[in-house]
C-alpha positions, 0 to 999 in steps of 0.5 A: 442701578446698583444700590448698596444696602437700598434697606439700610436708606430705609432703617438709616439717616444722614446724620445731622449735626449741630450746633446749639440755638442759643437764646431759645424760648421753649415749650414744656416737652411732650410726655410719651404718653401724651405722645401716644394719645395724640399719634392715634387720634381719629383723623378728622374729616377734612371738611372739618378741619380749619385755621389759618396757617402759616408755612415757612419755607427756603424756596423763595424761587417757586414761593408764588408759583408751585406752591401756590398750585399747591395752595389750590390742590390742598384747599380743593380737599380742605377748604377750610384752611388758610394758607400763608406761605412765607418764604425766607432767603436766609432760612436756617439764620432767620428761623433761629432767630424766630425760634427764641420767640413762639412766633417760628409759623405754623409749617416748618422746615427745622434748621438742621442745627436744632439739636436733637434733645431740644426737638420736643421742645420746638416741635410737634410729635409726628409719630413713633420713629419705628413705626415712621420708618415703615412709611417714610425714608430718613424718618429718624432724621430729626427723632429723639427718644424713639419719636420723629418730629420731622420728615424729609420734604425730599431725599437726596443725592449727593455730588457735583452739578455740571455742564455738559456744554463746558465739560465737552468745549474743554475736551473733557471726555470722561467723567473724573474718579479722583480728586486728581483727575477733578481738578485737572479737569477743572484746569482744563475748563480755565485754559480752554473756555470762558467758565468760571471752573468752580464756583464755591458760593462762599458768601452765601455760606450754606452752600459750603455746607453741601460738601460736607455729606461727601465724606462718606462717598470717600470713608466707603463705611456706614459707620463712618459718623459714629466713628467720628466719636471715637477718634481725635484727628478727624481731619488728619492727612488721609481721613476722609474731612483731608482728602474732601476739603484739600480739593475745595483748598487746591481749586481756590488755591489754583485760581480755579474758583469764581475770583471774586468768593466774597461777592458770590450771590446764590441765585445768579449762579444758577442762571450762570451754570445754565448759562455755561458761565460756571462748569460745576458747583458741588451741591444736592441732587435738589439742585438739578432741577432748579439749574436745567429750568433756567437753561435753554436745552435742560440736557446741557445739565448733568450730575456726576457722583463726588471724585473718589472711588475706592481700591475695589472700584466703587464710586459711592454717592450719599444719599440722605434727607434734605430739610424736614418739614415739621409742625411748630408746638405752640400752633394753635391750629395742630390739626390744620398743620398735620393736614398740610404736612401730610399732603405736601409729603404725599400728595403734592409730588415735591420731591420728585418734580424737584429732582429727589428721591421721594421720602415714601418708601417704594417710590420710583428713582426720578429721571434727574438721576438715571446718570448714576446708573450709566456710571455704576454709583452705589448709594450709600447713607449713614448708620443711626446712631450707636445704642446710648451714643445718641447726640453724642456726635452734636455735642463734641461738634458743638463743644469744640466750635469745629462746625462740620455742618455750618460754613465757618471752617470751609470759609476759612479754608478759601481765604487762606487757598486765596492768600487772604488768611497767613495759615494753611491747609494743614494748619487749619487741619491741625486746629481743628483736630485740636479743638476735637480732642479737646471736646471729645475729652470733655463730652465722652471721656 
């Protein structure tokens, strides 16, 4: 496989942005000296190692099965930790909501919405971030000051899920390269089969969220995010936010998505893409696994890279973390907490028996994804942040209320493509460049 700069995924992160939890109560934040001491603390032994632990988690579909194999390999080592695993349907709402109390667990998936400056506060320092990097892909993901709160339970890549089944009944044959050719295809599954051509999830809301890592197979360029802080039209015609979100608005436009995106229901759509009642769904590579599980022949499930390539011919797929796993800083039992999170990362072989990239650096490519090799994708992930730009990026996102990583836009986008919103495209366009100037005047000028 060809991958483009594979040492960048290890020196560079997905960038995540945010908007603010409001209402929070926090903690007082941990010194660097405090920091150091505890990051070079003598592993206990893990016989003596105890407390009963509580670990959120969003996978609600293997919450009484993986996990709780998880559950009996972990406590073979350390049989004096209890585990409670709560798994949350809403996760990233729910656990906001926790979060202005202490009572967030001990285990945790951190929302990507927690600003970055406020990681101290919420969470339990894992290391320094130099020294994470050298053992865990996108180990700056969720760091501030030089110091991760966070690792990557997985790491990613990004595209579009698919049946093969669909693609091969509508007499689509290649795999399309352009945002043309993509809606064309998904023309052709309408007239020619039964599936619904693109199902959005729109109620669910989060997965709206999944196009967004997109823009970076369409900018081709590293810097793309902290470029994002330099300009004021990020959604002008023929930026990289234009050309992604004019096809999720073309497909609902053209009747091309489920026809009814209000009632859309998360869980049901896997089992109707494994069905060949949905032909494709933009989404993670995590996804794959989840959808080949409930079909009958897992093979009729494929990933093909987001429909773009550049004038020199390469069609790029983003890769970054998906949710990092963290500790809770008021645990009262730290050390049972750091005793789980270290298995799940290393032991437990989550990332790749769900279809990712394993976050421990040098681990093998999985199978899920041998696709893009056939294709020629190169990998591609963004650049940290510039040298005191830190956070800046979050806070014109927040300023401005625009929300690239929250489903608010991206729902307006469908109701006006289907006829329930008097705005287009452009104009949702034009407001939300509005609002970015503005904030970017406010937050870096």
């Amino acid at each position: 496989m060809k991958v483009k700069g594979w040492l960048l995924i290890v020196l560079a992160s997905l960038l995540v942005v945010v908007t603010a939890c409001g209402g929070q109560t926090t903690t007082e934040p941990t010194t660097n000296d405090e920091i150091e001491t505890k990051t070079e603390e003598t592993e206990m032994k893990p016989e003596d190692v105890s407390g009963d632990i509580t670990v959120l988690i969003h996978r609600t579909d293997i919450v009484d099965t993986v996990f709780k194999d998880y559950e009996k390999q972990f406590n073979e080592i350390y049989p004096n930790v209890k585990l409670s695993f709560e798994a949350i349907t809403d996760y990233q709402g729910q656990v906001n909501i926790r979060m202005s109390t202490k009572e967030y667990g001990d285990v945790l998936m951190i929302p990507d919405n927690v600003p970055v400056e406020d990681l101290p506060h919420f969470f339990e320092p894992l290391g320094q971030t130099d020294e994470m990097l050298e053992k865990y892909l996108f180990a700056d993901d969720m760091a501030y000051e030089g110091v991760s709160y966070g690792i990557p339970i997985t790491v990613n890549a990004q595209g579009i899920l698919y049946n093969k089944d669909v693609f091969e009944e509508a007499g689509i044959t290649d795999i399309p390269s352009s945002p043309e050719e993509f809606i064309d295809a998904l023309q052709a599954i309408k007239d020619k089969t039964d599936a619904i051509p693109l199902y959005t999830n729109y109620s669910a809301g989060w997965p709206l969220d999944q196009w967004e890592p997109n823009r970076l197979s369409i900018a081709g360029d590293e810097q793309f995010a902290n470029q994002l802080i330099d300009t004021n039209a990020p959604f002008a015609e023929g930026e990289p936010h234009y050309i992604l979100y004019k096809v999720m608005y073309d497909a609902a436009n053209q009747d091309l998505i489920e026809s009814d995106p209000l009632t859309t229901d998360w869980e049901s759509s896997k089992q109707m893409m494994a069905d060949g009642k949905v032909a494709t769904m933009v989404l993670g590579s995590w996804a794959i696994t989840q959808v080949q599980e409930l079909a009958s022949d897992p093979n009729s499930i494929g990933y093909m890279p987001f429909p773009y390539t550049q004038q020199d011919g390469t069609v790029y797929s983003v890769v970054g973390g998906d949710f990092n796993i963290g500790i809770n800083a008021n645990s009262q039992h730290k050390e049972a907490a750091r005793a789980w999170l270290d298995w799940f990362i290393n032991e437990s072989n989550y990332a790749i028996d769900q279809g990712g990239i394993s976050p421990i650096v040098g681990e093998d490519y999985p199978e899920t994804l041998s696709a893009f090799q056939e294709l020629g994708v190169e990998f591609i992930s963004e650049a940290t942040h510039r040298e005191g730009e830190e956070g800046w990026l979050d806070m014109i996102d927040n300023e401005s209320e625009v929300g690239l990583w929250q489903p608010g836009f991206k729902q307006r986008i469908i109701e006006a493509a289907i006829g329930n919103r008097s705005e287009s495209f452009d104009d949702i366009m034009t407001d939300l460049n509005s609002r970015w100037e503005a904030a970017r005047a406010r937050v870096v000028e």
